[in-house]
Gaussian input, Z-matrix of N, CA and C with variables (Angstrom, degrees):
# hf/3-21g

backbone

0 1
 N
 C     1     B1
 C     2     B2     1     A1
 N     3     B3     2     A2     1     D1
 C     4     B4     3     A3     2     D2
 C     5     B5     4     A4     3     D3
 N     6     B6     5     A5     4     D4
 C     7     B7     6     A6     5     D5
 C     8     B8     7     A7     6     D6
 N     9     B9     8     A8     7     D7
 C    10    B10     9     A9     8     D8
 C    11    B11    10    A10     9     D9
 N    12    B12    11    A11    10    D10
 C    13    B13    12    A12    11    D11
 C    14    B14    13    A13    12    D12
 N    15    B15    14    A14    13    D13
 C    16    B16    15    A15    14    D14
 C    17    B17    16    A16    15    D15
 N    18    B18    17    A17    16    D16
 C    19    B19    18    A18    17    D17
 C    20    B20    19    A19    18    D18
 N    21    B21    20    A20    19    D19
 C    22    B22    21    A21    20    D20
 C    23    B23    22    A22    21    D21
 N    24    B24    23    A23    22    D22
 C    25    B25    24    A24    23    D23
 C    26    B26    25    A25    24    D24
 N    27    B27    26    A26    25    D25
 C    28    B28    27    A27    26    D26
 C    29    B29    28    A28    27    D27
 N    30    B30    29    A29    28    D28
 C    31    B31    30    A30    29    D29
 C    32    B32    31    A31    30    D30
 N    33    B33    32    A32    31    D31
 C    34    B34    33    A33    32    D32
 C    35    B35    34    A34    33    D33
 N    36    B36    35    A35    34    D34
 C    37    B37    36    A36    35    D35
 C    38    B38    37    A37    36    D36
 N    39    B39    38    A38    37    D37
 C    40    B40    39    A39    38    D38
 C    41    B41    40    A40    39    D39
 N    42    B42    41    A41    40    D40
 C    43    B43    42    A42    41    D41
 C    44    B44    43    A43    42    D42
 N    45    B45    44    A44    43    D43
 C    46    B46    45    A45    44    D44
 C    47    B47    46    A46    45    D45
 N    48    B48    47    A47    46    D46
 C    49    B49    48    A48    47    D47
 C    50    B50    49    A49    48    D48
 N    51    B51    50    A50    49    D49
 C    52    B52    51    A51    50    D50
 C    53    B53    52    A52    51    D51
 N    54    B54    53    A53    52    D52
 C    55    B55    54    A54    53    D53
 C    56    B56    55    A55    54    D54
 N    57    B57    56    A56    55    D55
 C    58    B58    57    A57    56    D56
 C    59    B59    58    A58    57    D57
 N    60    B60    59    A59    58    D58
 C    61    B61    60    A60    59    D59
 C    62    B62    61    A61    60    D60
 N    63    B63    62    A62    61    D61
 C    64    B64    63    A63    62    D62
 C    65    B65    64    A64    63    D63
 N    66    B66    65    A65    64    D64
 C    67    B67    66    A66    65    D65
 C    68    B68    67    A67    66    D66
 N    69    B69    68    A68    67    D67
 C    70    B70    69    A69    68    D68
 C    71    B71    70    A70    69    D69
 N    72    B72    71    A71    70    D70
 C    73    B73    72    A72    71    D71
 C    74    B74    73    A73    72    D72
 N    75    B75    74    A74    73    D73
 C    76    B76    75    A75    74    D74
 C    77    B77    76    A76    75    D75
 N    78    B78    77    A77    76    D76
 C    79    B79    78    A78    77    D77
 C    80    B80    79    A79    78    D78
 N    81    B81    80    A80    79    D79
 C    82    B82    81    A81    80    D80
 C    83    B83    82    A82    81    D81
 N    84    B84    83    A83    82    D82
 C    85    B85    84    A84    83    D83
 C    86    B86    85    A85    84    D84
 N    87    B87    86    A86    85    D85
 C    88    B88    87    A87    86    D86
 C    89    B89    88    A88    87    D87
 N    90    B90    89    A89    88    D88
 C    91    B91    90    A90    89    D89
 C    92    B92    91    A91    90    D90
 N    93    B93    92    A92    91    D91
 C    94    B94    93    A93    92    D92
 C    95    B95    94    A94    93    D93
 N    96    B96    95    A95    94    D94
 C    97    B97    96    A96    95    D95
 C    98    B98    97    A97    96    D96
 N    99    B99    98    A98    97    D97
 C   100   B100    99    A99    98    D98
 C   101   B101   100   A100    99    D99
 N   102   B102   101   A101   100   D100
 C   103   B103   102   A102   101   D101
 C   104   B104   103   A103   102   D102
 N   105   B105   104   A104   103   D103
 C   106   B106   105   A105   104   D104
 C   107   B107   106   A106   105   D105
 N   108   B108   107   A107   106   D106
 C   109   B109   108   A108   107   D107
 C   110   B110   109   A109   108   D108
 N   111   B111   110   A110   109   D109
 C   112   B112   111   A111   110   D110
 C   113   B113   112   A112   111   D111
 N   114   B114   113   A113   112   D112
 C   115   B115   114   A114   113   D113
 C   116   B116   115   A115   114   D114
 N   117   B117   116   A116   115   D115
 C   118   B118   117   A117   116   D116
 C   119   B119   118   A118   117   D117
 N   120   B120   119   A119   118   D118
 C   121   B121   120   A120   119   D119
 C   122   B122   121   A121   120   D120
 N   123   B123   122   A122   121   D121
 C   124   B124   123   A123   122   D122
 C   125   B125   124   A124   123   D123
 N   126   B126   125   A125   124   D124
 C   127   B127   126   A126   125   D125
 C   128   B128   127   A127   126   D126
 N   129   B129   128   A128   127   D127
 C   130   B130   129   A129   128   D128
 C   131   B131   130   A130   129   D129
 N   132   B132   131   A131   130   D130
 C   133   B133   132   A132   131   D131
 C   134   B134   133   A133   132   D132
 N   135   B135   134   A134   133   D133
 C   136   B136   135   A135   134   D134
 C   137   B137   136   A136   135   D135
 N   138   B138   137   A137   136   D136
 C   139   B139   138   A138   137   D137
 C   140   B140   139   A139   138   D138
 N   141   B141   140   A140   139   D139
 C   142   B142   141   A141   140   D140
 C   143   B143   142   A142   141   D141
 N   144   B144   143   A143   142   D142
 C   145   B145   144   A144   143   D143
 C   146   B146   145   A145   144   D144
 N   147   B147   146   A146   145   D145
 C   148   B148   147   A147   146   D146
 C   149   B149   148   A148   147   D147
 N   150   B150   149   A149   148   D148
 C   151   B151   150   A150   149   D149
 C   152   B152   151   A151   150   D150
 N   153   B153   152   A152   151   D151
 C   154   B154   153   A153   152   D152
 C   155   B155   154   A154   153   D153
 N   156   B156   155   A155   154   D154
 C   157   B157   156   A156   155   D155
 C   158   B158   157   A157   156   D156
 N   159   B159   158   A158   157   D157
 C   160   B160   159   A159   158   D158
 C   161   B161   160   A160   159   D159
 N   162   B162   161   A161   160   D160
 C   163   B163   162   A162   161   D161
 C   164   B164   163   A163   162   D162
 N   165   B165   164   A164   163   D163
 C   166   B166   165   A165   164   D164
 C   167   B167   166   A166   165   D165
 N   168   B168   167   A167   166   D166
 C   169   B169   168   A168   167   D167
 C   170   B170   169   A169   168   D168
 N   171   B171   170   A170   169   D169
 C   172   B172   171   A171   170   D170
 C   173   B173   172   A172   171   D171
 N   174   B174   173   A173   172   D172
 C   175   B175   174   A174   173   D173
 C   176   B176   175   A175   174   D174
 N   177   B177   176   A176   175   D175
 C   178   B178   177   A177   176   D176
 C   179   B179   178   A178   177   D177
 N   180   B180   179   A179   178   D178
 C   181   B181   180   A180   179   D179
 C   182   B182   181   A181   180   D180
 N   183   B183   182   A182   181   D181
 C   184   B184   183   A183   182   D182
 C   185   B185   184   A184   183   D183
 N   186   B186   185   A185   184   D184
 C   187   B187   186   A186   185   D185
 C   188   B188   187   A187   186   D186
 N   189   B189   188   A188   187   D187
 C   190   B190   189   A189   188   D188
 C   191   B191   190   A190   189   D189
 N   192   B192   191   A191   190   D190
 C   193   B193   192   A192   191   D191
 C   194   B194   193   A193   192   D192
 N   195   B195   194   A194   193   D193
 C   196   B196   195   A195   194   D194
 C   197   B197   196   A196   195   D195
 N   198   B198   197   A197   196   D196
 C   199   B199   198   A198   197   D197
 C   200   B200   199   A199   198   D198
 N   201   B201   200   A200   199   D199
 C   202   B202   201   A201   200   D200
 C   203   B203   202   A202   201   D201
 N   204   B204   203   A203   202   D202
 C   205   B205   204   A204   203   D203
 C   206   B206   205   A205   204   D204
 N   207   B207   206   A206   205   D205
 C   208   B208   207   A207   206   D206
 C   209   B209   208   A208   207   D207
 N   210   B210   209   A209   208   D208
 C   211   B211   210   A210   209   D209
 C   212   B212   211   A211   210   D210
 N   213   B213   212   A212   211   D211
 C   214   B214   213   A213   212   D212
 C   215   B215   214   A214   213   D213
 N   216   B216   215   A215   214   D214
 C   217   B217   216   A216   215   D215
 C   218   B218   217   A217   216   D216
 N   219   B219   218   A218   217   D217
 C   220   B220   219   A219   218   D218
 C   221   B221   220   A220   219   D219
 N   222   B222   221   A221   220   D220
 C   223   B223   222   A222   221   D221
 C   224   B224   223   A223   222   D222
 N   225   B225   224   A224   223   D223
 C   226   B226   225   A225   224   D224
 C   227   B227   226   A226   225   D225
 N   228   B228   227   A227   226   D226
 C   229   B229   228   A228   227   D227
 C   230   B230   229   A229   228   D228
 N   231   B231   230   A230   229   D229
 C   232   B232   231   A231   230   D230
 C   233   B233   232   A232   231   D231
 N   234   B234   233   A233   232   D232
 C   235   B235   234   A234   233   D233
 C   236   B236   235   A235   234   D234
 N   237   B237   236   A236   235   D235
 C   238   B238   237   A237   236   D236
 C   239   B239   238   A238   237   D237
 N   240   B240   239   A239   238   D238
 C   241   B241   240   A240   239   D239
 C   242   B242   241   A241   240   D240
 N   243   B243   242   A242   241   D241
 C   244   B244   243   A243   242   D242
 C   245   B245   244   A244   243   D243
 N   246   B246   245   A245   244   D244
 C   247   B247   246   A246   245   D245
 C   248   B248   247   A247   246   D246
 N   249   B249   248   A248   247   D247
 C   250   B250   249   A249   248   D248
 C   251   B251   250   A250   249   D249
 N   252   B252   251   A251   250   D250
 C   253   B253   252   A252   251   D251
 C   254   B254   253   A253   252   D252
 N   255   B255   254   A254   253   D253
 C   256   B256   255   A255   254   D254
 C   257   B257   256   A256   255   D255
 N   258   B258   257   A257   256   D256
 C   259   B259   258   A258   257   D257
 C   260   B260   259   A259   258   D258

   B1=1.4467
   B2=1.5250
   B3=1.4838
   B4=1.1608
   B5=1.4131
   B6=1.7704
   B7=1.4979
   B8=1.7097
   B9=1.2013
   B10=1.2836
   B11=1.6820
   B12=1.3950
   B13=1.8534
   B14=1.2083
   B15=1.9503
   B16=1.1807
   B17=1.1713
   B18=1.4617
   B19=1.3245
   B20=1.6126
   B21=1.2757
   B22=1.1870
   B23=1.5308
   B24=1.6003
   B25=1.4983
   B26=1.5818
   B27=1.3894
   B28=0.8290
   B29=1.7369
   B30=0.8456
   B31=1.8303
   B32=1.4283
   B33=1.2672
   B34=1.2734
   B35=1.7052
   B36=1.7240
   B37=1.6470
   B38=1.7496
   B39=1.0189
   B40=1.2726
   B41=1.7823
   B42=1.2525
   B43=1.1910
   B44=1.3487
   B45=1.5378
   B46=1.2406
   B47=1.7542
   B48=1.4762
   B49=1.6904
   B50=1.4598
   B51=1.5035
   B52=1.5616
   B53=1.7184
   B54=1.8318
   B55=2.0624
   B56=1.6616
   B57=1.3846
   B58=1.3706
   B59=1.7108
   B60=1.2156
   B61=1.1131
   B62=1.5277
   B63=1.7182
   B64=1.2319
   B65=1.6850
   B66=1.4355
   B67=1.7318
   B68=1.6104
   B69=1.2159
   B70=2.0540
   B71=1.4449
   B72=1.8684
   B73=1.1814
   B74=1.9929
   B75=1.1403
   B76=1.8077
   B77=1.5250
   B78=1.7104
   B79=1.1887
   B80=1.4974
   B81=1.5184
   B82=1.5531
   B83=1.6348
   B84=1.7306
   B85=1.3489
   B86=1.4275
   B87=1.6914
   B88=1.5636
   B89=1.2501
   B90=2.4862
   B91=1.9365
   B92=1.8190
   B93=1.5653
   B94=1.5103
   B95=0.9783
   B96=1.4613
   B97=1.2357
   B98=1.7257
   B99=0.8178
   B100=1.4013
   B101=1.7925
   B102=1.0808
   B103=1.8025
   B104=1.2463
   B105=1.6551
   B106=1.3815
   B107=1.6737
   B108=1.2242
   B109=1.4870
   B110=1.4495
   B111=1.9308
   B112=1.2224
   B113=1.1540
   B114=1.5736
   B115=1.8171
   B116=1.6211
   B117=1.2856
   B118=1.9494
   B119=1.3778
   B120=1.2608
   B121=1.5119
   B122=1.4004
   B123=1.7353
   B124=1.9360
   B125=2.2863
   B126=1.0072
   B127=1.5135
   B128=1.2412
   B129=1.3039
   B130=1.7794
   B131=1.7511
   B132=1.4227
   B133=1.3843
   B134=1.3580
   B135=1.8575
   B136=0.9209
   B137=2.3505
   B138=1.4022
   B139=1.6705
   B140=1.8930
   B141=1.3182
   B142=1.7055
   B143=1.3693
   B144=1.6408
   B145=1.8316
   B146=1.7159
   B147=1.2132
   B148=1.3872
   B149=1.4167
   B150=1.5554
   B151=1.1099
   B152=1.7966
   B153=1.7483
   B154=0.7939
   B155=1.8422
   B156=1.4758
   B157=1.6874
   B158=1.5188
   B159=1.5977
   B160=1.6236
   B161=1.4883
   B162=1.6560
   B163=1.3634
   B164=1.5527
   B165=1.7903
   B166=1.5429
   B167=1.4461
   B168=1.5254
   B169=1.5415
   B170=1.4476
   B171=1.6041
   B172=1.0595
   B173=1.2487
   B174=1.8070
   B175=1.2228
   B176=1.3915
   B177=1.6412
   B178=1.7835
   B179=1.7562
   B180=1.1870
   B181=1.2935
   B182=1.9621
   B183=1.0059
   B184=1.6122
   B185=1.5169
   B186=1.6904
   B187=1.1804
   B188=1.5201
   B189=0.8967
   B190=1.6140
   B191=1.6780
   B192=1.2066
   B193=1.5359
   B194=1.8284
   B195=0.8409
   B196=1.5488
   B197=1.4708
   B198=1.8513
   B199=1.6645
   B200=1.6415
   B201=1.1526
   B202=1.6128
   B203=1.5661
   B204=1.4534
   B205=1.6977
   B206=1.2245
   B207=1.4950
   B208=1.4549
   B209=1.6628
   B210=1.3301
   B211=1.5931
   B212=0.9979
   B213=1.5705
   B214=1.2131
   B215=1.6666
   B216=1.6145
   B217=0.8454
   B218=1.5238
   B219=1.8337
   B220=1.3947
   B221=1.4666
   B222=1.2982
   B223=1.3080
   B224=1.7409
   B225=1.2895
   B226=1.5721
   B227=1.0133
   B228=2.0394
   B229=1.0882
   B230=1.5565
   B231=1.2313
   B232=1.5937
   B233=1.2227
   B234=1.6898
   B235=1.6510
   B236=1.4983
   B237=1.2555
   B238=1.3524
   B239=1.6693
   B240=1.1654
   B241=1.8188
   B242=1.2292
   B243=1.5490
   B244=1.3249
   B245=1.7828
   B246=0.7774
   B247=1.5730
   B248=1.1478
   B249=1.4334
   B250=1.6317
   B251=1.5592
   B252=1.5043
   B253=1.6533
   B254=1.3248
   B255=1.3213
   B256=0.9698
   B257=1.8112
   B258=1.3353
   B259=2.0979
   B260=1.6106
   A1=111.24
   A2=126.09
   A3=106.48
   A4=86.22
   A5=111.34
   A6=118.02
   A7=91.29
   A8=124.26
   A9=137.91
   A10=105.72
   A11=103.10
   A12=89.90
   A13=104.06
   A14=130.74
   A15=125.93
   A16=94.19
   A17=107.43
   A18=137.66
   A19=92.84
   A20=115.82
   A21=135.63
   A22=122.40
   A23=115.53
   A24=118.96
   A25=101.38
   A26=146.54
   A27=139.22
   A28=117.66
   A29=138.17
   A30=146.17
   A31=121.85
   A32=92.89
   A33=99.40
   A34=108.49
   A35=114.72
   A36=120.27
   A37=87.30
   A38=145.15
   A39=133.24
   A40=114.19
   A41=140.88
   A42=123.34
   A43=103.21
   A44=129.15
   A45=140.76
   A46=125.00
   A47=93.40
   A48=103.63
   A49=107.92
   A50=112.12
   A51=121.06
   A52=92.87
   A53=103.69
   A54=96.43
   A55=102.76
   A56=114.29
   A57=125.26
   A58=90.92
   A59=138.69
   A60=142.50
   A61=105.23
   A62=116.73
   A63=108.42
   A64=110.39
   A65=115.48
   A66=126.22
   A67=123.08
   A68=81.69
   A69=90.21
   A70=105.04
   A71=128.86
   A72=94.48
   A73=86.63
   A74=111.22
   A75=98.31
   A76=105.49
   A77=105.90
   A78=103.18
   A79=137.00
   A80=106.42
   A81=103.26
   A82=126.01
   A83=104.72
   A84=103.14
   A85=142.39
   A86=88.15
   A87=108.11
   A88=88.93
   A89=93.51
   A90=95.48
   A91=87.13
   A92=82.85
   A93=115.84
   A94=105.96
   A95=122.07
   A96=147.27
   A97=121.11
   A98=135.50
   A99=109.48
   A100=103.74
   A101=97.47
   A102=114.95
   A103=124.36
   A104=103.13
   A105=110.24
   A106=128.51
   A107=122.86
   A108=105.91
   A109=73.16
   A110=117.77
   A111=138.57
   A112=110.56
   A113=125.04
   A114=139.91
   A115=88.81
   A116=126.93
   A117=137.88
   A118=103.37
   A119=122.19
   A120=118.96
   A121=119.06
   A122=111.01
   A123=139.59
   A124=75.47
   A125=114.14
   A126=139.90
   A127=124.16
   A128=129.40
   A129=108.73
   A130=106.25
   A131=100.13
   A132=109.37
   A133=105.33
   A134=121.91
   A135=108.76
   A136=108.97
   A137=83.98
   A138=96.22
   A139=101.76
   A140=90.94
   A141=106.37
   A142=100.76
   A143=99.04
   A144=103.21
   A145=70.56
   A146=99.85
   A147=116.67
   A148=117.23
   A149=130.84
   A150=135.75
   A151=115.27
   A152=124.90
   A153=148.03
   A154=97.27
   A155=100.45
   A156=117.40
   A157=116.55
   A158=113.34
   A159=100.65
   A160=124.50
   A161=87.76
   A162=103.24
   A163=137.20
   A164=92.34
   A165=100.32
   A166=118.59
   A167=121.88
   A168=137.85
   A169=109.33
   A170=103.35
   A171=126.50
   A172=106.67
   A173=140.71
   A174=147.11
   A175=123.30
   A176=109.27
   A177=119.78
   A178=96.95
   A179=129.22
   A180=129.98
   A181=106.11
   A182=118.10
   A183=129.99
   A184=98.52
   A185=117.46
   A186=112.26
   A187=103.21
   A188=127.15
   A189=142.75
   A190=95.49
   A191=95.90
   A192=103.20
   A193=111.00
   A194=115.62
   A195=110.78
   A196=126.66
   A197=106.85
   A198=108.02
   A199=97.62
   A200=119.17
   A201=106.22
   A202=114.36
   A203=105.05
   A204=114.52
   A205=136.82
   A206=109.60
   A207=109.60
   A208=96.94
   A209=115.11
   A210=112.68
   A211=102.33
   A212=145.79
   A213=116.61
   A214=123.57
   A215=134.14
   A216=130.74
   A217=124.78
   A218=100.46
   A219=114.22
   A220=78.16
   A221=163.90
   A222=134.79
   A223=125.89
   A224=104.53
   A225=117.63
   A226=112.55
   A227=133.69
   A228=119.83
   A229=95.43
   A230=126.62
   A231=122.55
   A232=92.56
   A233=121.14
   A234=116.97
   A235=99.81
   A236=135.20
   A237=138.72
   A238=124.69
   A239=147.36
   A240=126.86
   A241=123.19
   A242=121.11
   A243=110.05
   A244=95.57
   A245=122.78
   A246=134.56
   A247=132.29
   A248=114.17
   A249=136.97
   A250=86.03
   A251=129.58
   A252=105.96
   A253=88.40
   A254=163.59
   A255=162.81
   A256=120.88
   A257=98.26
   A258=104.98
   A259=89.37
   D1=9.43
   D2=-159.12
   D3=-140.93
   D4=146.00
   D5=-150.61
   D6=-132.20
   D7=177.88
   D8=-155.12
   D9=-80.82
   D10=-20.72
   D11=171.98
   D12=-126.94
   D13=59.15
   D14=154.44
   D15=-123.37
   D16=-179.23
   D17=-162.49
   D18=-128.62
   D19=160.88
   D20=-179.87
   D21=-137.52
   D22=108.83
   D23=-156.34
   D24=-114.21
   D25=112.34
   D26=177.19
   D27=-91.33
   D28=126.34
   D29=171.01
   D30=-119.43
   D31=160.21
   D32=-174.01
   D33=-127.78
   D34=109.94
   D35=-144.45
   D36=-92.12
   D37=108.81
   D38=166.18
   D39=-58.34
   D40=155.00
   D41=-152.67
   D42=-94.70
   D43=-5.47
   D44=149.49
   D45=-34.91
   D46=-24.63
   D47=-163.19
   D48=-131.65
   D49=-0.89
   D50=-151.67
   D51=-62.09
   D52=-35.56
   D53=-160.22
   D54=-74.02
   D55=-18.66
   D56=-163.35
   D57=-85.18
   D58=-66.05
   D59=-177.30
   D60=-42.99
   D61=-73.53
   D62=-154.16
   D63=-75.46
   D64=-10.55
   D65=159.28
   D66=-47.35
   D67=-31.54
   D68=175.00
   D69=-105.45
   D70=-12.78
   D71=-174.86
   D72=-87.45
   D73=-34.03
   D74=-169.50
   D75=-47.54
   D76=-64.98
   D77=-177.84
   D78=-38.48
   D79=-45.37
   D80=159.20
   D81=-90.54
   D82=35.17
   D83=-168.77
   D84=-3.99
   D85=74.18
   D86=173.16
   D87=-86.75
   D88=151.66
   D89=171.99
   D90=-84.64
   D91=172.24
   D92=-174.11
   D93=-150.46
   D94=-173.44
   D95=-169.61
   D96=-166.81
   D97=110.50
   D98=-174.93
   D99=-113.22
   D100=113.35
   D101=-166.32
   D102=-68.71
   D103=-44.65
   D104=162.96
   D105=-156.33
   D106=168.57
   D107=-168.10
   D108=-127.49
   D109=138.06
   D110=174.99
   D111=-111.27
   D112=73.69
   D113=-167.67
   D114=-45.25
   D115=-69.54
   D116=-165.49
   D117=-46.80
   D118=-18.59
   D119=-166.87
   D120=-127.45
   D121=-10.37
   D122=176.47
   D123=49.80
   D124=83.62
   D125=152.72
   D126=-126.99
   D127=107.63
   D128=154.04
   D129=-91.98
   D130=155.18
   D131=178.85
   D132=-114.10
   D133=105.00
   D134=175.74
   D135=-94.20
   D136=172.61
   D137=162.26
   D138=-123.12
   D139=131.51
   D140=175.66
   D141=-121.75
   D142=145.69
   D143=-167.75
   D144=-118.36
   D145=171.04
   D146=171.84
   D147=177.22
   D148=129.71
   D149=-158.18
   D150=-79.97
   D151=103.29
   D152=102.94
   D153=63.20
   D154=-103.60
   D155=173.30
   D156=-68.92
   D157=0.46
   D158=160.92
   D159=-136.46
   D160=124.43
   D161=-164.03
   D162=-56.53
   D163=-23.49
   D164=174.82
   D165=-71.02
   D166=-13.09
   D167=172.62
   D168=-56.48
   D169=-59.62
   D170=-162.25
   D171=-73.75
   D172=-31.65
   D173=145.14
   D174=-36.06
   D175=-44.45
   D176=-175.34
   D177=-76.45
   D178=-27.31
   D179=-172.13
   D180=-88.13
   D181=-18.70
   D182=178.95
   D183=-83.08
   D184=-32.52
   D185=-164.02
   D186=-96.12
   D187=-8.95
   D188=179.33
   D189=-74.36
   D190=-64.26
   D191=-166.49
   D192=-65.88
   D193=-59.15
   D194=144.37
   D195=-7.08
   D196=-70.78
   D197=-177.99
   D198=-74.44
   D199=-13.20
   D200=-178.95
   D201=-73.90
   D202=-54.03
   D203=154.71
   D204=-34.08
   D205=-41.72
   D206=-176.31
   D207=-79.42
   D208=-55.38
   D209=-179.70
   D210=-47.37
   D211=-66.05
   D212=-166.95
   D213=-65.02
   D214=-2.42
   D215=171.16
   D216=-75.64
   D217=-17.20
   D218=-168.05
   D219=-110.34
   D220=-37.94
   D221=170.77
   D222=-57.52
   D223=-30.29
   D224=178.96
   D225=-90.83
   D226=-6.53
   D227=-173.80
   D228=-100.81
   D229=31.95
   D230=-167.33
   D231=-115.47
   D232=-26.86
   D233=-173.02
   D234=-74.30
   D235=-25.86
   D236=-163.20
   D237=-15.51
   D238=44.23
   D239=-158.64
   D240=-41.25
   D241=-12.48
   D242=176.93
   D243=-139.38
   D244=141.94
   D245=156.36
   D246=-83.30
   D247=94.73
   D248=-129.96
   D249=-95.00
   D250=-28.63
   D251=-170.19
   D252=-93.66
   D253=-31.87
   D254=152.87
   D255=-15.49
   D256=-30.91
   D257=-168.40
   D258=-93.21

């Protein structure tokens, strides 16, 4: 699926985020791939192609990675044992 002026972005959708993720890739019909589903871990692993010379692609893919970041900061900040802004 992937041609001489895309790029190839691989992620990892936790299944927490999977409707939010794959809603923006249909909606902005980016190609994809989804490579594997990790049942032990509730992950899908997608592949996103996205074109190279256009920038608004390359914006929807910054913004993906972003909502993936912040969720994982708000999933990992729940394990916390001590509450460090708090002391």
């Amino acid at each position: 699926m992937r041609t001489k002026n895309t790029d190839q972005e691989v992620i990892k959708v936790p299944l927490d985020m999977a409707m939010d993720i794959t809603a923006i890739i249909v909606k902005e019909r980016l190609k994809h791939d989804i490579i594997q589903v990790v049942e032990s871990r509730s992950l899908i692993v997608i592949a996103l192609y996205f074109d190279k010379g256009f920038t608004k692609q390359q914006s929807i893919m910054q913004n993906i990675k972003s909502l993936l970041d912040e969720y994982d900061e708000f999933r990992w900040s729940q394990n916390e044992q001590l509450n460090w802004r708090e002391s």
